[in-house]
BAFIPA-808413 format. One record per residue (C-alpha): y, z negated, x negated; residue number from 1; chain. Coordinates in steps of 0.05 Angstrom, whole numbers, padded with zeros to 5 digits. Layout:
// residues N
[[Y, Z, X], NUM, 'A']
...
***
This chain:
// residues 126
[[-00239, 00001, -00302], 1, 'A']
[[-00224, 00066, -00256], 2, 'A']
[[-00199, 00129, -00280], 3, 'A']
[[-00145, 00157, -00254], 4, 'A']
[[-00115, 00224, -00261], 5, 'A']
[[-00035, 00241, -00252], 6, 'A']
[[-00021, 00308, -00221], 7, 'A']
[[00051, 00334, -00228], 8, 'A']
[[00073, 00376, -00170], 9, 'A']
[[00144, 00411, -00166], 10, 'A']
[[00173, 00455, -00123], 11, 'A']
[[00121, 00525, -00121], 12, 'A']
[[00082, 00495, -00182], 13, 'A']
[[00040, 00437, -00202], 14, 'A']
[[-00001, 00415, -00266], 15, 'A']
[[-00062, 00380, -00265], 16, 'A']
[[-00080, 00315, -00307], 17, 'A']
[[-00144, 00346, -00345], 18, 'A']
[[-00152, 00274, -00388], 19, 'A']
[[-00128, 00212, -00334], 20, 'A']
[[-00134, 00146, -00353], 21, 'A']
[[-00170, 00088, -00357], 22, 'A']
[[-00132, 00029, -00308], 23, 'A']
[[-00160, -00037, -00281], 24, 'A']
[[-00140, -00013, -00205], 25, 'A']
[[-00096, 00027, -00160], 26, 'A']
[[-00032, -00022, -00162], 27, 'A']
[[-00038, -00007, -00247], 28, 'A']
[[-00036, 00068, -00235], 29, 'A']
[[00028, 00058, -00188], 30, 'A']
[[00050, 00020, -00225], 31, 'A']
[[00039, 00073, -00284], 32, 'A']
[[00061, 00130, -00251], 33, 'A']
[[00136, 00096, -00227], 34, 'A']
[[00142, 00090, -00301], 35, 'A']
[[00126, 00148, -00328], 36, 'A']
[[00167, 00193, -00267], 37, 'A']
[[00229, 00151, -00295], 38, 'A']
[[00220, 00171, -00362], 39, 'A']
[[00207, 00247, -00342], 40, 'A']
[[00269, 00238, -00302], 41, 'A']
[[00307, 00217, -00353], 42, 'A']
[[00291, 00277, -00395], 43, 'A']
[[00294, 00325, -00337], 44, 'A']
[[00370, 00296, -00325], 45, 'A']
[[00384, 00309, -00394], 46, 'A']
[[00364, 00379, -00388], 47, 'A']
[[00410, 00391, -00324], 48, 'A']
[[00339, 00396, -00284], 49, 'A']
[[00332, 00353, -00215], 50, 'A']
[[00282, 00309, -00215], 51, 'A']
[[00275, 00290, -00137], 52, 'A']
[[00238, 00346, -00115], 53, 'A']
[[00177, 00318, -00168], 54, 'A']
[[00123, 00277, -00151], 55, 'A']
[[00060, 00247, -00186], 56, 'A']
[[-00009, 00257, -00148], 57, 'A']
[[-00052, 00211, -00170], 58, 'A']
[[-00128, 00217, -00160], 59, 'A']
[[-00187, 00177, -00175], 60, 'A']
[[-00251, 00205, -00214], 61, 'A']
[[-00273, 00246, -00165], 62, 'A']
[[-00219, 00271, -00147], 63, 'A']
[[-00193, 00243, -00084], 64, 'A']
[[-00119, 00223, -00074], 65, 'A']
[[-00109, 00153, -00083], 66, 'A']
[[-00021, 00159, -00066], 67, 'A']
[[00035, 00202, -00088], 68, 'A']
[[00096, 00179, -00109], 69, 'A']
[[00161, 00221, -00108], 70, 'A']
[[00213, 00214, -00170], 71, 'A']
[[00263, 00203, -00114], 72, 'A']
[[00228, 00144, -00102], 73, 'A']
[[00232, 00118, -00163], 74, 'A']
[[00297, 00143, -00184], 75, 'A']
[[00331, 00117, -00118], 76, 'A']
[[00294, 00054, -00103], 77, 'A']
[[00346, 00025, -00062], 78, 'A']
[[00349, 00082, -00017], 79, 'A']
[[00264, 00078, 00003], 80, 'A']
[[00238, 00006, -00016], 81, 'A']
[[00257, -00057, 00023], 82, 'A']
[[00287, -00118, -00008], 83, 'A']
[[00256, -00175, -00017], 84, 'A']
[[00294, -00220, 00041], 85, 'A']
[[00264, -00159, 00083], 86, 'A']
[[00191, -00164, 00059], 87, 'A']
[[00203, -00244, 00052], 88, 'A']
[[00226, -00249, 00132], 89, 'A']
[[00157, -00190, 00149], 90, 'A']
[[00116, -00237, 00112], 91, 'A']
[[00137, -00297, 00154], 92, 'A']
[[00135, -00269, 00214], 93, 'A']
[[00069, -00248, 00208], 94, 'A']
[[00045, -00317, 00185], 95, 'A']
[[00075, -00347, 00251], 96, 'A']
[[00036, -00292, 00296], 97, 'A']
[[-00026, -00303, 00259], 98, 'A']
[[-00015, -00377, 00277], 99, 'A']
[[00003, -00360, 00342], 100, 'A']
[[-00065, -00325, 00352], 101, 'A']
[[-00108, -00379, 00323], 102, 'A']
[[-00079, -00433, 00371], 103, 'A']
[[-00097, -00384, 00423], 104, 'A']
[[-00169, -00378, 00394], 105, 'A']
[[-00182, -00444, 00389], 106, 'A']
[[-00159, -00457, 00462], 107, 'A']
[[-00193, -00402, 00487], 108, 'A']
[[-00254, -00424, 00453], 109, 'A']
[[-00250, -00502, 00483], 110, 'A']
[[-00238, -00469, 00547], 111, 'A']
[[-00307, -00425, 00540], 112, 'A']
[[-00344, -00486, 00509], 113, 'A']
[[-00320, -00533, 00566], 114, 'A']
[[-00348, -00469, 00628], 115, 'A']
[[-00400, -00459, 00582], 116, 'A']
[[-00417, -00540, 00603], 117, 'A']
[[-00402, -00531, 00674], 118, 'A']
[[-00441, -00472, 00685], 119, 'A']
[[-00513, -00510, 00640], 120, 'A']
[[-00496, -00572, 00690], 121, 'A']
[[-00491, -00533, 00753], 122, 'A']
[[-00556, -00490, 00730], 123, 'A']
[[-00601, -00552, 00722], 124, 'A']
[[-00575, -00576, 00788], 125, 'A']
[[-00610, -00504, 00820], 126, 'A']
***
C-alpha cells in the first residue's frame, strides 16, 4: 500500500491533506480523487460556489506530485476525456505500428545474420 495525500487548491488558497490515505496504487488515488471532487462539487453547487476553478493535488509520502486533477475535469468529462471508439481506434493503431516495426526487425535482423555469413566466409578466404 502507498500513501497518498489530496491537496485542495482554489483560486488564491489551497489546503493541505495533513492525514492521506492508504491506496494500493496511483490509478486507486485517481480514481479516489474523481470521486471525491464530484461530491465536493455537488455541495459547492448547492452553495451557489463554482467548482471548476478546484483541483485535487495529490502527492505521495514524501511529498512529490503524483497528478492533479481539476473538478472541471471531472464535472465535464465529455468536454476533456476521449471516448472509448477514440481510445479503441489509438489502441489499434498502435498495435499495427508495433507490428509494423517487428516485421521490420526481424528482416533487418535476417539481413545482418545473412552479411554477418558473407563477411566470416570472405574472412577465412583472406
Amino acid at each position: 500500500m502507498a500513501h497518498y495525500f489530496f491537496n485542495l487548491l482554489a483560486p488564491g488558497q489551497s489546503s493541505r491533506d495533513e492525514i492521506g490515505t492508504d491506496l494500493p496504487n496511483a490509478e486507486a488515488a485517481y480514481l479516489q480523487a474523481c470521486d471525491t471532487a464530484l461530491e465536493l462539487s455537488f455541495e459547492m453547487l448547492r452553495e451557489r460556489q463554482d467548482p471548476s476553478r478546484h483541483a485535487f493535488e495529490v502527492t505521495d509520502a514524501e511529498g512529490q506530485v503524483v497528478f492533479e486533477i481539476p473538478f472541471a475535469e471531472v464535472t465535464r468529462p465529455k468536454d476533456h476525456r476521449p471516448r472509448f471508439t477514440e481510445i479503441h481506434a489509438s489502441i489499434q493503431r498502435n498495435q499495427e505500428r508495433a507490428s509494423r516495426a517487428v516485421s521490420e526487425l526481424k528482416t533487418n535482423f535476417s539481413r545482418t545474420q545473412s552479411l554477418l555469413g558473407s563477411t566470416r566466409a570472405l574472412l577465412t578466404r583472406i
